[in-house]
C-alpha positions in Angstrom: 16.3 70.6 86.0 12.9 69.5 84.5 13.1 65.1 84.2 12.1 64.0 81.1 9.4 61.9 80.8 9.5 58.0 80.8 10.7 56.0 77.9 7.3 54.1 76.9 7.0 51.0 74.8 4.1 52.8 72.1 2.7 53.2 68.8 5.9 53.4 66.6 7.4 49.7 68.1 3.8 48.1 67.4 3.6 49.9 63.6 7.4 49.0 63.0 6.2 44.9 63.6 3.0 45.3 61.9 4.8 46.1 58.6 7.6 43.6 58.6 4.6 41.1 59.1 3.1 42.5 56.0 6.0 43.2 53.6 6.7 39.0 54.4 3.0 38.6 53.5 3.5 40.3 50.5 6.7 39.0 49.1 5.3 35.7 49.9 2.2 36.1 47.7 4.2 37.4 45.0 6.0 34.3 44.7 3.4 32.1 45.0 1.8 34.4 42.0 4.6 34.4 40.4 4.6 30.1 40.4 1.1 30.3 39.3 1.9 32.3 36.4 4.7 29.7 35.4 2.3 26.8 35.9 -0.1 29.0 33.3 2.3 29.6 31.0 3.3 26.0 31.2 0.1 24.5 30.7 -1.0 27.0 28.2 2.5 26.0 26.0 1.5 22.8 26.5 -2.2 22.9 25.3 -1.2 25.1 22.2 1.9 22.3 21.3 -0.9 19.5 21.7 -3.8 21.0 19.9 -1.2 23.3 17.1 -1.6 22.5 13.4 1.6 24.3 13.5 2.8 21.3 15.3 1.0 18.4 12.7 3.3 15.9 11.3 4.5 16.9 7.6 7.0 14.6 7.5 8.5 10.7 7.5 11.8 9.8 7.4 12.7 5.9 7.1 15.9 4.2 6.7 17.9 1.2 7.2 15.7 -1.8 5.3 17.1 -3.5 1.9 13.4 -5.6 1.7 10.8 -2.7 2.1 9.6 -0.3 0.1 10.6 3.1 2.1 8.4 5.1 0.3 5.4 3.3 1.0 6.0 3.0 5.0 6.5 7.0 4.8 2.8 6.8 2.7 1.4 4.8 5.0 2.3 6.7 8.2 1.5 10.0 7.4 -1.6 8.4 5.6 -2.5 7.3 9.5 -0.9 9.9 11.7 -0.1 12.8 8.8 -1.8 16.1 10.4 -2.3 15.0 13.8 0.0 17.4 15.9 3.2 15.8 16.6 2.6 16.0 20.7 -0.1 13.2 19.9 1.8 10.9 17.9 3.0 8.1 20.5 6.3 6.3 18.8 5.4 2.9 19.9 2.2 2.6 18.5 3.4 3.7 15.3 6.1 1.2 15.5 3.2 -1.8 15.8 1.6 0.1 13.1 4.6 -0.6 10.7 5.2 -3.9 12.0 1.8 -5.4 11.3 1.5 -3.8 8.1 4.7 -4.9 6.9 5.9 -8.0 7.7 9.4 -8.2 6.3 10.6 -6.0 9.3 11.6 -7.4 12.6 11.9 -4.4 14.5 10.6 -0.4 13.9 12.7 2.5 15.9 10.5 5.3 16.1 11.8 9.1 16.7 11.1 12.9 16.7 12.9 14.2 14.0 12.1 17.8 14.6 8.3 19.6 15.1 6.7 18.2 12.2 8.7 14.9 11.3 9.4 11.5 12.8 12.2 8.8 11.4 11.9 5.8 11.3 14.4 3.1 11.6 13.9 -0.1 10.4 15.5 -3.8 11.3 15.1 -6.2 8.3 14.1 -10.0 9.0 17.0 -11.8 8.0 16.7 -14.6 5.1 18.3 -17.8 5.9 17.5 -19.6 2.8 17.1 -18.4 -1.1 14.5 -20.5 -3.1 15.2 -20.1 -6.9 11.7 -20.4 -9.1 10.9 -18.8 -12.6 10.6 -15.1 -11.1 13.8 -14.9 -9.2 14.9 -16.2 -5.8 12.3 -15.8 -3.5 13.7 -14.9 0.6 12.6 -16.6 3.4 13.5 -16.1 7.5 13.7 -18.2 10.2 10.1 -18.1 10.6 8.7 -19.2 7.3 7.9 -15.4 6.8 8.5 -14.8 2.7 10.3 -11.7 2.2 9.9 -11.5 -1.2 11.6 -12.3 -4.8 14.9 -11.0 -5.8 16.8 -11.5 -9.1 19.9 -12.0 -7.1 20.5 -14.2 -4.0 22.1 -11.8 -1.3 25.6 -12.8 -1.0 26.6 -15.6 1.8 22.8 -16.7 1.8 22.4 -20.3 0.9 20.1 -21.6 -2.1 17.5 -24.2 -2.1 17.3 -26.3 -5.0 14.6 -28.6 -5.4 16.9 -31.7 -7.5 14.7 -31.0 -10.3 11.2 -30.0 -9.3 10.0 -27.1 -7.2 9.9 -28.3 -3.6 6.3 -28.6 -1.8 5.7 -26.4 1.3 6.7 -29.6 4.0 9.9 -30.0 2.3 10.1 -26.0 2.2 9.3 -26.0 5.9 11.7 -28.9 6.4 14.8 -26.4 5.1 13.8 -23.2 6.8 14.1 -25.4 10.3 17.0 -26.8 9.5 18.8 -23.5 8.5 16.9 -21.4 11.3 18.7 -23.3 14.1 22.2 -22.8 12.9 24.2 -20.1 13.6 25.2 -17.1 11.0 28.9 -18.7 10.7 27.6 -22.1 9.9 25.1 -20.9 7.7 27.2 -19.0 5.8 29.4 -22.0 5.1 26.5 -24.1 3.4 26.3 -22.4 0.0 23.7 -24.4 -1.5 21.0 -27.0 0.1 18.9 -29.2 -2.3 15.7 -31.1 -1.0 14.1 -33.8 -2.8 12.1 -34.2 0.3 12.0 -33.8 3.6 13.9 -36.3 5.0 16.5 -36.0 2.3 18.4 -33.1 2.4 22.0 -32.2 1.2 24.2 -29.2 0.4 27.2 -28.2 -0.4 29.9 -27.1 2.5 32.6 -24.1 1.7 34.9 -23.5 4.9 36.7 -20.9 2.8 39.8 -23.8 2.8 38.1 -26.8 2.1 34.3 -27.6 0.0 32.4 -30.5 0.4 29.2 -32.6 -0.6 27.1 -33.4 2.6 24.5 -35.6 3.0 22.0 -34.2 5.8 18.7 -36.5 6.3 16.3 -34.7 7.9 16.4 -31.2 9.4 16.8 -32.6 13.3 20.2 -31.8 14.8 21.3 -29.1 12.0 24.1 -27.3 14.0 25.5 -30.9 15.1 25.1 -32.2 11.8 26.9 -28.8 9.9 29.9 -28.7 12.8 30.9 -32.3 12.2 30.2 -32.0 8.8 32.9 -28.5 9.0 35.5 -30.6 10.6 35.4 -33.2 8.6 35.6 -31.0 5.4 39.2 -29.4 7.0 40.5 -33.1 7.0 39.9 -32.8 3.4 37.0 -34.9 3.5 35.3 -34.3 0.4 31.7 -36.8 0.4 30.4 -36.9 4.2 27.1 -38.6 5.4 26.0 -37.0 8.5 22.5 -37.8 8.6 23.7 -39.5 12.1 25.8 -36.8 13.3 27.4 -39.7 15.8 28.3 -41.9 13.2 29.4 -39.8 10.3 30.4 -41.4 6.8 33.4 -39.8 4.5 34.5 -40.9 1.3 
């Protein structure tokens, strides 16, 4: 018999190599196309939501405030921001927009509401003290900041009478410290303050059990002078000096 001839290493080991080392080139390339193409597609997505009129704020939703106007912050947002496509419009500087513009707010909450609307909620200021003049009760917080007249004073806030005459701005000062450093259960318990001056102030005291006139003094050591003043009142005290919260005087 003939021997066959040799098994050789040859041509179709070397081709077989060669195209397993291209077919991995390959598929790797395609994905790293394929990536690309998502990164395009992104950006692109992107750049039309940022630079879209289809995309422009149409719309301003506000709730939540009793003092403003919410007409008028809608107005004057989408008088500022109105057309610019939402992607552009950056919440908090439309927050500090509202707050500097209106003052009677303590607080703006800014949100998409959707691709062409934002809301817009808004924290009042809260009044500590009611001043009644010809027009109504005008509000003040616990910063002097004047949130406006209404006809009615808001239910629990206390009233500032002037014993007479319309108190000047010290003796309106002098009140909003003294009611600013108590807390909402004590204010709520002082139903009316009158101010003569500022050294000489007095209210009347409703625990809900017990009411009483109270003699104040000056606006120092208000949340002393209105706890002793409380107690005092549930002993049925019914005239009480505290103006030296130490040495208190009752009827």
């Amino acid at each position: 018999m003939v021997p066959l001839p040799p098994a050789q290493a040859g041509d179709n080991s070397t081709a077989d190599l060669t195209g397993v080392i291209r077919a991995r080139r390959l598929k790797t390339w395609r994905r790293r196309l394929i990536a690309i193409g998502i990164v395009a597609a992104l950006i692109a997505l992107v750049a039309v939501a940022w630079f879209s009129p289809l995309l422009s704020l149409q719309k301003v939703q506000v709730s939540g405030s009793r003092l403003l106007d919410t007409d008028k912050v809608s107005n004057f947002v989408l008088d500022d921001q109105g057309g610019r496509p939402l992607p552009q419009v950056r919440p908090g500087r439309v927050e500090d927009a509202v707050l500097k513009e209106f003052p009677k707010a303590e607080a703006a909450s800014v949100h998409y509401a959707g691709p062409r609307a934002l809301k817009i909620e808004i924290t009042d200021r809260t009044p500590v003290i009611a001043i009644r003049g010809e027009s109504g009760y005008r509000l003040y917080d616990s910063e002097a900041v004047d949130l406006g007249t209404v006809d009615t004073p808001l239910k629990k806030l206390t009233v500032l009478s002037g014993g007479g005459h319309q108190p000047d701005r010290e003796t309106v000062s002098a009140v909003i410290r003294f009611m600013g450093e108590l807390r909402p259960e004590l204010r709520r318990q002082l139903v009316t303050i009158e101010a003569k001056d500022a050294m000489s102030l007095k209210g009347r005291l409703d625990t809900g059990k017990q009411k009483a006139t109270v003699v104040f003094g000056d606006s120092s050591d208000s949340s002393l002078k209105v706890r002793t003043a409380a107690q005092l009142a549930a002993e049925g005290r019914t005239e009480i000096d505290v103006s030296v919260p130490s040495v208190p005087v009752t009827d």
